[in-house]
C-alpha positions as CSV (number, residue, x, y, z in Angstrom):
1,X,0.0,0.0,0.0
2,X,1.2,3.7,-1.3
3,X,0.6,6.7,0.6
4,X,0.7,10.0,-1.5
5,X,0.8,13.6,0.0
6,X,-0.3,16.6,-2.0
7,X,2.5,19.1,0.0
8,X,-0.3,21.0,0.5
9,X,0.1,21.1,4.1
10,X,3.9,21.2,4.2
11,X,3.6,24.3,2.0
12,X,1.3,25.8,3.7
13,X,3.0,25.4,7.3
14,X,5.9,26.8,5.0
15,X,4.3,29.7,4.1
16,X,2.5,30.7,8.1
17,X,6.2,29.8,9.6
18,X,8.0,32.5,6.5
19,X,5.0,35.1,7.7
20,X,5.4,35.0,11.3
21,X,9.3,35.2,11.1
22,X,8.7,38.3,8.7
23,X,6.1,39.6,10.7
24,X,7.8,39.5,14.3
25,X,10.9,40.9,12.8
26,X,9.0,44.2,11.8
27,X,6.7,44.9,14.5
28,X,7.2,48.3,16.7
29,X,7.0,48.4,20.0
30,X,5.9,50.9,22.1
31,X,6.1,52.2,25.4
32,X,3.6,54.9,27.6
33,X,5.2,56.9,30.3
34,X,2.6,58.8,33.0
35,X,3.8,62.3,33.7
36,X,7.3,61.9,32.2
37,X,10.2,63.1,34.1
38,X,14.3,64.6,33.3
39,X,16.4,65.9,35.6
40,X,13.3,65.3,38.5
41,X,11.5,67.3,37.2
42,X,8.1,67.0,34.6
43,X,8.3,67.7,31.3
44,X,6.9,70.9,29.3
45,X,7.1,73.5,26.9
46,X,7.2,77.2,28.3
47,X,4.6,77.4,25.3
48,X,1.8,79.2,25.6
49,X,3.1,81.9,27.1
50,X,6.3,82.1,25.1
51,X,4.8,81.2,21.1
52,X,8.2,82.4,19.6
53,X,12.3,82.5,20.4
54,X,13.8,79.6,21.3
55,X,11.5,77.4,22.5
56,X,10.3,74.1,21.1
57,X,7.3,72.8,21.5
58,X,4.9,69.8,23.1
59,X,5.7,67.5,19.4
60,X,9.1,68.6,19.3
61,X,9.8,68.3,23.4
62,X,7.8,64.6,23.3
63,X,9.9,63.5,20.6
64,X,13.6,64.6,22.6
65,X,12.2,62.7,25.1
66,X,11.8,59.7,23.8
67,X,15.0,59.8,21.3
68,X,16.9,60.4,24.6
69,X,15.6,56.9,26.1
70,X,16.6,54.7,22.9
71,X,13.1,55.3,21.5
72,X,12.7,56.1,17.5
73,X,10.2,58.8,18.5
74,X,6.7,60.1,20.1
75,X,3.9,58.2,18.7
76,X,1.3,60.2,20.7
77,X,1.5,62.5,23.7
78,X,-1.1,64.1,26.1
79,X,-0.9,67.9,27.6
80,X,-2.4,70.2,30.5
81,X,-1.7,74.2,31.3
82,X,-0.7,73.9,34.4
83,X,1.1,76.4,37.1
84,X,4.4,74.2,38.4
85,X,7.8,73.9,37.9
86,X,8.8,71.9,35.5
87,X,11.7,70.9,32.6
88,X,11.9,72.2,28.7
89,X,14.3,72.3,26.2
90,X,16.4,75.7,25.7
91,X,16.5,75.8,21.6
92,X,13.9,75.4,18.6
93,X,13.3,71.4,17.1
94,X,14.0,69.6,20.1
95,X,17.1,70.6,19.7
96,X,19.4,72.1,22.7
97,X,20.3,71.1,26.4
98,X,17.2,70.5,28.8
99,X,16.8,73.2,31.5
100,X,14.3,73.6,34.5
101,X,12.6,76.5,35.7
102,X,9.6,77.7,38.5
103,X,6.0,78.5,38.2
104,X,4.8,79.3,35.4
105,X,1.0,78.8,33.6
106,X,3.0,76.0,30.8
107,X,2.1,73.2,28.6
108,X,3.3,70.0,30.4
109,X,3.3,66.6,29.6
110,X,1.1,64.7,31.3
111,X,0.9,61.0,29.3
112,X,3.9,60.4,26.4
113,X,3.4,57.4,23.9
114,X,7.2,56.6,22.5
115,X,7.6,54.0,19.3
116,X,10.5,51.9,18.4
117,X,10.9,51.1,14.9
């Protein structure tokens, strides 16, 4: 007696295994932080009170952030004005050192979605 197999299955456990491998491979990852923090302090934009000079803003600030913790970028961020001290970046883009200052009514952080791609 002769068994025969089509392939058919072989090929098409083949096929799921060459998908999953490619699929795994590409997939982000993502990561939420709650009221992010640098230097121990939260992190904001001295926007709206300062809308021009050298000052980035909440996209700009959210994606310093995560770049600085390995991350490809911000995938979404949430804000509040709020009176508190807090910590910005000092130059336009996300681009210059991180300083803190007092009080101020400021647009902070308050939830911060990073991606890795």
């Amino acid at each position: 007696m002769s068994h025969r197999s089509s392939g058919l299955p072989t090929l098409f456990v083949s096929l799921l295994l060459a998908v999953g491998f490619a699929s795994s491979a590409s997939a982000d990852t993502y990561q939420t932080y709650v009221t992010p923090m640098v230097n121990g302090y939260q992190v904001g934009t001295i926007r709206p009170n300062q809308p021009t000079g050298t000052f980035s803003g909440a996209a700009d600030t959210a994606r310093r952030f995560c770049q600085d913790r390995g991350h490809s970028g911000a995938q979404s961020y949430t804000t509040a004005i709020r009176g508190s001290a807090y910590t910005y970046i000092v130059g336009t883009n996300g681009v210059g050192a991180w300083n803190t200052t007092g009080n101020a009514n400021v647009t902070m952080l308050e939830t911060l979605t990073c991606i890795t791609q």
